[in-house]
C-alpha positions, 0 to 999 in steps of 0.5 A: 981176266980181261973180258974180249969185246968183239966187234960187230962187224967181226963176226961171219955172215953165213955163207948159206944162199938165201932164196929169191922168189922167181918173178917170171914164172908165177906172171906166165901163170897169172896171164892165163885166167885174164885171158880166158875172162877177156874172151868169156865177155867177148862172147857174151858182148857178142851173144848180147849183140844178137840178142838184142838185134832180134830185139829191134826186129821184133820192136819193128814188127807191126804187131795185129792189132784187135778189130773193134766192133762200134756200137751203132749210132744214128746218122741223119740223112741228108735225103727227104723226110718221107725217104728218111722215115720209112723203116722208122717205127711209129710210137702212139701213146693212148692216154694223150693221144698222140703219135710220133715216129722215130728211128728203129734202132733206138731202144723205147723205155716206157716210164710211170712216173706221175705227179700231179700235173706232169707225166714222163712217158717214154725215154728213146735212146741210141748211143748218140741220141736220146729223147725225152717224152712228158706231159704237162697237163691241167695248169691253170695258168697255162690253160689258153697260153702261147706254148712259148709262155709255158715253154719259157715257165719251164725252162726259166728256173734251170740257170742256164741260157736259152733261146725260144723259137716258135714254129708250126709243124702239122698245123700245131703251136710248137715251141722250140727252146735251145738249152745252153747246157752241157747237154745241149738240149733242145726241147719242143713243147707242143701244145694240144688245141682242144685242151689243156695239155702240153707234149714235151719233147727233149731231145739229147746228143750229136744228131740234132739234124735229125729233130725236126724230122722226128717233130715232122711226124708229130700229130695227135690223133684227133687231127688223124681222126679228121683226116680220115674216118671222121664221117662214121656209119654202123654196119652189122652182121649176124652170128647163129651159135648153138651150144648143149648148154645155151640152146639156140642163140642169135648174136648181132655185131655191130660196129663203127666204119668210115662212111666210105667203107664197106663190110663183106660177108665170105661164107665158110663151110661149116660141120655138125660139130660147129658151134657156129651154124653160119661159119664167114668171115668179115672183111671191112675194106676201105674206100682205096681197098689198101686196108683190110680188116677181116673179122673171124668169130671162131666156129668151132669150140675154143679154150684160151691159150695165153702168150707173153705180151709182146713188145710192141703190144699198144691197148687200144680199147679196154681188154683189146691189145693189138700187136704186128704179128711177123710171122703172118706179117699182119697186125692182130688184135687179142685180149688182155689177161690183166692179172699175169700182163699176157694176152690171148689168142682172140677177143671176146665178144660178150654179148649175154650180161647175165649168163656172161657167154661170149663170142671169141673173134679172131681179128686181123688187118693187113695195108699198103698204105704208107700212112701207116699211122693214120690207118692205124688210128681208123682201124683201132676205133673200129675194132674199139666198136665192136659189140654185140648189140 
């Protein structure tokens, strides 16, 4: 039987309809979440805008800035000297014996250090200015040189440029070395006319207008002792003290005074009870009557009350301190309790060696004079004589 090949294209296609996904619909419905995306980042475009508009604003708003409080600085004047230096406070060192005025707002710091010629004494400083103090003493080879050879001998060996001026200032050598340093340092060597010591001052920072008005006020006190004072005379007043103890006892004190001075006696009333049977105060003025010095032995019995040493307290004499007492606007002379670096409320007037008894003495002195530091000079080698005899 012969097999029947059908043809391909024979055969019947299903007449079943075939399904066509619809486009337009399905594209309706993908619209939708585009738009609502445009619209989302339209509004955030827009939140953006004003945020950043509020941004620029506050970027433009002056914003207050901190008050800044200077430290304070010197300013030289450009006024007079004398009118420059009248608030200005007066440093007198003892042991070299000389004094210098500077102005109060710089800060003093008192050194010790000490090698065998030379001596850094002092540092004064503000922001803008600072001073250096030293002595230079007991070199051989300067005893009897020009200041400007030591000057020179100083400064020599520091590897910077330099130029050395000579000068007078209150009838002493003075050398004047301008350093070519970063510090710009001008240093004055000044040298003492009785003896082989020199004072350096090195002064430091932008108001070098005020070097020479400080170097003005320069002297050592054997000049001040020439100028006023220099023709003494002793003066003495008598202390009558009765105690349990001593019994009777009569105490002279005598001290050294300008030829011109004078001493005055003001009697005080006295009690039963004092120990001092004629009870006065001392007043030693000067020729002027500017100065007072008024010299009180404590009547009544006294204890000790000791105090911090104050700032300003100088020693003028072995165990005797004077200070400026702000309260009573007075200077005030006290004794010195070495040991604890305190003071007293009186200077002792020892005048019995072998019992050791003492006459405790309020002393005070007030002035208008204005050449403060030559008074203060005159005043401390007189209470510095005050003794029993």
């Amino acid at each position: 039987m012969e097999e029947q090949i059908q043809n391909p294209t024979d055969q019947q296609i299903p007449s079943q309809p075939v399904n066509i996904t619809s486009v337009g619909p399905e594209s309706t419905k993908s619209k939708l979440p585009i738009q609502l995306i445009v619209i989302i980042i339209m509004v955030l475009i827009g939140l953006g805008g004003v945020a950043m508009g509020k941004y620029l604003n506050f970027s433009q708003t002056t914003l207050p800035q901190p008050t800044i409080v200077p430290r304070p600085t010197l300013i030289p004047s450009a006024t007079t000297n004398s009118d420059v230096t009248t608030n200005w406070k007066t440093y007198t060192n003892q042991e070299y014996a000389f004094l210098f005025e500077y102005p109060q707002q710089m800060i003093i710091e008192e050194e010790k250090a000490k090698d065998p010629y030379y001596d850094l004494i002092a540092k004064f400083s503000t922001i803008n200015y600072g001073i250096s103090v030293r002595a230079i003493r007991d070199i051989d080879i300067y005893n009897k040189v020009p200041v400007e050879n030591v000057a020179k001998r100083e400064i020599m060996d520091s590897g910077f440029e330099y130029d050395i001026i000579n000068s007078q200032i209150n009838g002493l050598s003075v050398a004047k070395t301008l350093v070519n340093d970063p510090a710009k340092r001008v240093i004055a060597t000044i040298a003492n006319p009785d003896k082989n010591l020199f004072i350096e001052i090195s002064m430091t920072g932008t108001a070098h207008q005020l070097d020479e008005q400080i170097l003005s006020t320069f002297k050592f006190l054997s000049q001040l002792q020439k100028d006023k004072g220099s023709d003494l005379k002793t003066v003495t007043f008598q202390v009558n003290k009765e105690t349990a103890v001593s019994g009777k006892e009569t105490i002279n004190v005598g001290m050294q005074i300008p030829s011109d001075w004078t001493l005055q006696t003001n009697n005080k009333a006295t009690t039963s009870t004092d120990l001092i049977k004629n009870c006065a105060d001392y007043i030693v003025s000067s020729s002027d009557s500017k100065t007072k010095i008024t010299i009180s032995p404590i009547c009544s019995g006294w204890s000790a009350i000791y105090s911090k040493r104050p700032l300003d307290a100088i020693n003028v004499a072995d165990g005797i301190v004077r200070y400026f007492d702000n309260q009573k606007d007075q200077y005030k002379y006290v004794g010195e309790d070495k040991s604890s670096n305190q003071i007293e409320d009186a200077v002792l007037i020892k005048y019995n060696p072998v019992t050791g008894n003492f006459l405790p003495t309020n002393i005070s002195f007030t002035t208008t004079d204005k050449s403060i530091q030559s008074v203060l000079v005159v005043v401390d080698k007189i209470v510095s004589s005050v003794k029993a005899q």
